[in-house]
C-alpha positions as CSV (number, residue, x, y, z in Angstrom):
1,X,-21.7,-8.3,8.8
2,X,-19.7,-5.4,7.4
3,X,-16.1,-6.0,6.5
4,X,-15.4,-2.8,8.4
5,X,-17.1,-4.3,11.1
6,X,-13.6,-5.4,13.0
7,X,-11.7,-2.3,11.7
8,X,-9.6,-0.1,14.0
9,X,-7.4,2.5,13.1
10,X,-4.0,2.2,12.7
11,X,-1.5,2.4,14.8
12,X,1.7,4.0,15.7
13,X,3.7,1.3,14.8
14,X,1.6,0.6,11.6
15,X,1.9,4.3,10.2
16,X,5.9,4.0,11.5
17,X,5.9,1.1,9.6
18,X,3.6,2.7,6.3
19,X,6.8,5.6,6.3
20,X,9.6,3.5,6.6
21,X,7.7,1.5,3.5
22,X,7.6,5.1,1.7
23,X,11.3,6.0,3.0
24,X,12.8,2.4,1.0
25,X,10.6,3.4,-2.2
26,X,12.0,6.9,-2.9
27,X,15.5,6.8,-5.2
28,X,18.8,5.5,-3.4
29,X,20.5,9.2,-4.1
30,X,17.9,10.6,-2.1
31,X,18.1,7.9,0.8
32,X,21.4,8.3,0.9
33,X,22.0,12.3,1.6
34,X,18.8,11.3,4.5
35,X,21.5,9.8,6.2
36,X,20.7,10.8,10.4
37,X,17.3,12.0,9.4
38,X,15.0,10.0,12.5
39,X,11.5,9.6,11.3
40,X,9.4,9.8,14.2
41,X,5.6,8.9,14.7
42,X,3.3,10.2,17.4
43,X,-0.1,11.3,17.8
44,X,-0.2,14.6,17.7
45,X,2.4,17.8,17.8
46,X,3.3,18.6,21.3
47,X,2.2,22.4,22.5
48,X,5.5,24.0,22.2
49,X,5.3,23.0,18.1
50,X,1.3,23.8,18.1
51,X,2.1,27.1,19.6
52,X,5.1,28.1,17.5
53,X,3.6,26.8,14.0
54,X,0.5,29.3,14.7
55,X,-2.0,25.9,14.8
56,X,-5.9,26.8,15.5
57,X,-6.0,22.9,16.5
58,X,-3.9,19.9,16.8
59,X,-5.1,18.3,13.8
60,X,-4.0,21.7,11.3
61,X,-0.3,19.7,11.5
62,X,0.4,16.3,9.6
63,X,3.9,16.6,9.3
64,X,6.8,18.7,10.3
65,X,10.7,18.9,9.9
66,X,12.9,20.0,13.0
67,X,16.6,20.6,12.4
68,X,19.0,22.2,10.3
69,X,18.5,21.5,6.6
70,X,21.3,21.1,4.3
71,X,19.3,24.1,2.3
72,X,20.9,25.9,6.0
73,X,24.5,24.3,6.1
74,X,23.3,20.7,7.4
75,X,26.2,21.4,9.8
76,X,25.6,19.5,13.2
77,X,26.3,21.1,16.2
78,X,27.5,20.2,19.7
79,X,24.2,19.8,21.6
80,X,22.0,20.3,18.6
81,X,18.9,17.5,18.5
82,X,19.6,15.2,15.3
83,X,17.6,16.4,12.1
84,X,13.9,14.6,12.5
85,X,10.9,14.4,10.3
86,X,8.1,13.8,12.6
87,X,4.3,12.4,11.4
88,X,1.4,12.9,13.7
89,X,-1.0,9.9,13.8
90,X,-4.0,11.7,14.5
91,X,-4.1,14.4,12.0
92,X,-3.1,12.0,9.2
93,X,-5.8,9.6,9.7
94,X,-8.5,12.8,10.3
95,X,-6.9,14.0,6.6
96,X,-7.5,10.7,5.2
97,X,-10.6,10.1,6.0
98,X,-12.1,13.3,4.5
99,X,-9.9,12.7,0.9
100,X,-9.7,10.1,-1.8
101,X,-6.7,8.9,-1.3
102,X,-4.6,5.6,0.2
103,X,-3.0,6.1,3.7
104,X,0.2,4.9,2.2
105,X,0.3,7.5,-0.3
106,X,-0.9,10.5,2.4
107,X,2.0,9.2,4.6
108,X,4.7,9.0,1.7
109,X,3.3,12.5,0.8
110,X,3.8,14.2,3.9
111,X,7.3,12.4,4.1
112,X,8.4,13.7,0.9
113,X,7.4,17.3,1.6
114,X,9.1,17.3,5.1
115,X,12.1,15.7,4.0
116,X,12.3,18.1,1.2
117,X,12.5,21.0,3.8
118,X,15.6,19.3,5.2
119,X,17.4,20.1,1.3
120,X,15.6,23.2,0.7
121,X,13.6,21.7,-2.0
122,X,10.7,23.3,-4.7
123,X,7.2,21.4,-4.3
124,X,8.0,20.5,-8.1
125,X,11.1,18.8,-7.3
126,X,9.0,17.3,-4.2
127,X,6.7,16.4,-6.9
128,X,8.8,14.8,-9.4
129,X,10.5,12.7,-6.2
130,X,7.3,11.5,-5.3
131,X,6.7,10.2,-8.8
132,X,9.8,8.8,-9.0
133,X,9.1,6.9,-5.9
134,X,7.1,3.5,-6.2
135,X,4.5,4.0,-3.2
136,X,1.1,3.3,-2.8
């Protein structure tokens, strides 16, 4: 019998669990200006965010940022939804199956490039964070 034979795919909680793995790897500086960024995991983007990003199909989105980046003043304000990187599920594990690549490192990926919206970041610095970080 095939070891994939009992396989399933992962889970909400398992990919929560693969980002917060990624989210302890990347430097402490970094960490610590996240502070009151939620990471949130669900299947897919909702319809309001499918329609407003201009997606062809639930599975064009594997991550998003929603909230005011410190690139934009990082100012709270009163009634303002906290700052939230959100990973969808779905899309991820599609992605992943069709690349060469661990599921850790697609989910530490997509983290680093979404939190990097929230500081206004270059996709070299994004780079160079993502090297810096140990994940797999």
């Amino acid at each position: 019998m095939s070891a994939l034979a009992g396989a399933r795919a992962p889970s909400l909680a398992e990919i929560e669990e693969l980002a917060d793995a990624a989210f302890a790897a990347l430097p402490e500086g970094f960490r610590r200006l996240c502070a009151g960024v939620r990471i949130v995991v669900d299947d897919f983007p909702d319809e309001e965010t499918l329609i407003e990003m201009a997606c062809e199909s639930e599975f064009d989105l594997l991550g998003l940022f929603r909230g005011v980046g410190l690139a934009q003043s990082g100012e709270v304000v009163t009634g303002q939804m906290p700052n939230a990187v959100w990973l969808y599920r779905r899309p991820l594990l599609d992605y992943w199956a069709e690349h060469d690549e661990t599921l850790g490192h697609l989910v530490a990926h997509v983290l680093i490039h979404e939190i990097g919206h929230h500081f206004g970041l270059s996709d070299d610095d994004m780079a160079r964070i993502e090297d810096e970080a140990e994940i797999g």
